[in-house]
N, C-alpha and C positions, 0 to 999 in steps of 0.2 A: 504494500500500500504506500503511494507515494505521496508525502505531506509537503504541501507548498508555503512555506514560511510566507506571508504576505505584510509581516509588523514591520516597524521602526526599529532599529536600536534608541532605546532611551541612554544619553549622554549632555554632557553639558557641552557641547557642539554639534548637538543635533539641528536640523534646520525647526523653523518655527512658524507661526502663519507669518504670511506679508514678511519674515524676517525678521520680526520684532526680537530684540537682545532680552527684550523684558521677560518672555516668555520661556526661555531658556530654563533647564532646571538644576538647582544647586544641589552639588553632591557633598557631602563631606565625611572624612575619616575622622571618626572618634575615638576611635580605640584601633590600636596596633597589636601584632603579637608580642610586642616586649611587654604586655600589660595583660597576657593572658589570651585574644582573641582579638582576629581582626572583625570591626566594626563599622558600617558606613550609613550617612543618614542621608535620603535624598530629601527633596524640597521641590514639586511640579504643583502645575494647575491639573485640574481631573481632566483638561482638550489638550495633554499631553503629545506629539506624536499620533500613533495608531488608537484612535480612541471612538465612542460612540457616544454621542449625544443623546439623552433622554429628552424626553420633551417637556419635563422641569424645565431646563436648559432655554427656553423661548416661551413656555406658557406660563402664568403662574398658577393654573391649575393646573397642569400636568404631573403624568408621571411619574418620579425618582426610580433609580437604574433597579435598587433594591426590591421592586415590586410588583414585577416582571419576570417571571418561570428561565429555569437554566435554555428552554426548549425555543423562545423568542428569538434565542443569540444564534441558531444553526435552523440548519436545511438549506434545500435545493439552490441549487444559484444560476446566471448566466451572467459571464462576465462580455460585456460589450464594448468594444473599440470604437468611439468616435474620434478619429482624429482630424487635425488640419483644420477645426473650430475653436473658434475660444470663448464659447458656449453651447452647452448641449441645449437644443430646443425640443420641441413636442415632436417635431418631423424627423428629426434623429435617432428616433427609439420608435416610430412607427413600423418600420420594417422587423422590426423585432415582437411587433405581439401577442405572434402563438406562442414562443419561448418565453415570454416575460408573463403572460397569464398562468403558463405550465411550473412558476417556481415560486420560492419564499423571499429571495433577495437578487436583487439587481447592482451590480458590482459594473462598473463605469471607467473602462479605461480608455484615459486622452493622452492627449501630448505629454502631461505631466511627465506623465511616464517614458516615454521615447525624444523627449530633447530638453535640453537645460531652459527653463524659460525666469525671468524677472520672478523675484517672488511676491510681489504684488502683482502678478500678472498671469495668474494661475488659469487653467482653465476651469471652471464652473457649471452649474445645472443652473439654468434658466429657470424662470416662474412657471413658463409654458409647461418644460419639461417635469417638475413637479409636481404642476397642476396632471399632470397626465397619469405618472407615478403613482400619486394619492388616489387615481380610481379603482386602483390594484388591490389586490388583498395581499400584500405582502409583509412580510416581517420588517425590512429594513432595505436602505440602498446604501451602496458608497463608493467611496469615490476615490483616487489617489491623489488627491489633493488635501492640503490643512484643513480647507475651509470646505463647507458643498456650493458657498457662495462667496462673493466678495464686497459684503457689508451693504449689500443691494439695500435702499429703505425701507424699511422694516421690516427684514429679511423675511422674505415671503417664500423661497425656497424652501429654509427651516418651516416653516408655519404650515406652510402646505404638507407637509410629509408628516411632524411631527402629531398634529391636529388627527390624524389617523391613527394616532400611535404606530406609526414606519418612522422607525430607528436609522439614525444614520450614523453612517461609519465613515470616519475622514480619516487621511493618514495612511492610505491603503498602498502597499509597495506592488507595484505590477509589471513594473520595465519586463521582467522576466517570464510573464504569463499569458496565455495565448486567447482569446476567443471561446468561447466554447462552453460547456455545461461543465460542473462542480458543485458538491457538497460545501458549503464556507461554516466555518465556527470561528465566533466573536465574541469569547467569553469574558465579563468586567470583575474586576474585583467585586469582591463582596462590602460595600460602603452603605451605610445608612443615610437613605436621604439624598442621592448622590444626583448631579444634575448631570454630569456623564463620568467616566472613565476611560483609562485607557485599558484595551486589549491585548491578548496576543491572537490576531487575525490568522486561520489559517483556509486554506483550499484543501480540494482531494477532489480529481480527476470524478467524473460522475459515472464512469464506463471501468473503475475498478471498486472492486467489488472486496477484496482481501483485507 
């Protein structure tokens, strides 16, 4: 059975949305072996890297990550290539919706992934594309980008998807991953209350079965 690592390494030179230094997360050594045991404390926001947003996260009646079944964060997936946009619209996933009615998450790879771009200058899900999304019965979408959006006015990307409770997953590593049907697991820490967290994202091929 092959497992396709799709997370971030979490580091304090990890990239961050738009780039921002602020967002960066601090590690530190406490204790060494000359004191017994080596010891380290990080220091992150829960939209770390590879992470999923609950829809706390944009509503303030929404969900927390805590209150949501282990069974939310996997199943069926299609991962879809839009490239050479720098927004995915409604008509971009059209082509796609026997496949995307047939699964639990919709997994979104652009440029991000296949060439170095500005980091404010990510590619994104449109409103359109969202609004399309949200008429899905899905579990969650995402995306390999920090953000699913780029601070559009009152991000209506997050709203539309989260409003359904469809989870989104930013931060997703895909340079390496092809087109095609997958299992995905996106499992969050266990936080109380938590408006997202970060994952360990993984894939497994839909046509292995071991």
């Amino acid at each position: 059975m092959d497992i396709i690592d799709i997370s971030m390494v979490i580091a304090e030179e990890m990239p961050t949305y738009k780039g921002k230094p602020g967002r960066k997360p601090v590690i530190k050594v406490i204790q060494t072996l000359d004191h017994g045991s080596n010891e380290s404390q990080i220091s992150f926001l829960y939209h770390t890297g590879t992470h999923v947003d609950a829809p706390f996260h944009m509503l303030p009646n929404g969900k927390t990550i805590d209150r949501y079944p282990l069974q939310k964060f996997e199943g069926k997936a299609i991962v879809i290539e839009v490239l050479n946009q720098e927004q995915i619209e409604r008509n971009h996933l059209l082509p796609y919706e026997v496949s995307i009615n047939a699964v639990d998450f919709v997994i979104l790879k652009t440029d991000n992934s296949v060439r170095e771009l500005p980091p404010e200058k990510f590619v994104y899900l449109a409103e359109s594309g969202a609004r399309y999304l949200a008429e899905k019965s899905l579990k969650g979408v995402g995306i390999d980008s920090l953000g699913i959006e780029r601070d559009q006015p009152g991000h209506p990307t997050h709203r539309q998807l989260l409003k359904k409770e469809i989870l989104i997953f930013e931060g997703l590593v895909l340079a390496r991953v092809s087109s095609g049907e997958y299992f995905f697991f996106g499992y969050p820490l266990k936080m109380k209350a938590a408006d997202g967290s970060p994952v360990r994202a993984l894939l497994k091929r839909a046509t292995d079965e071991g």
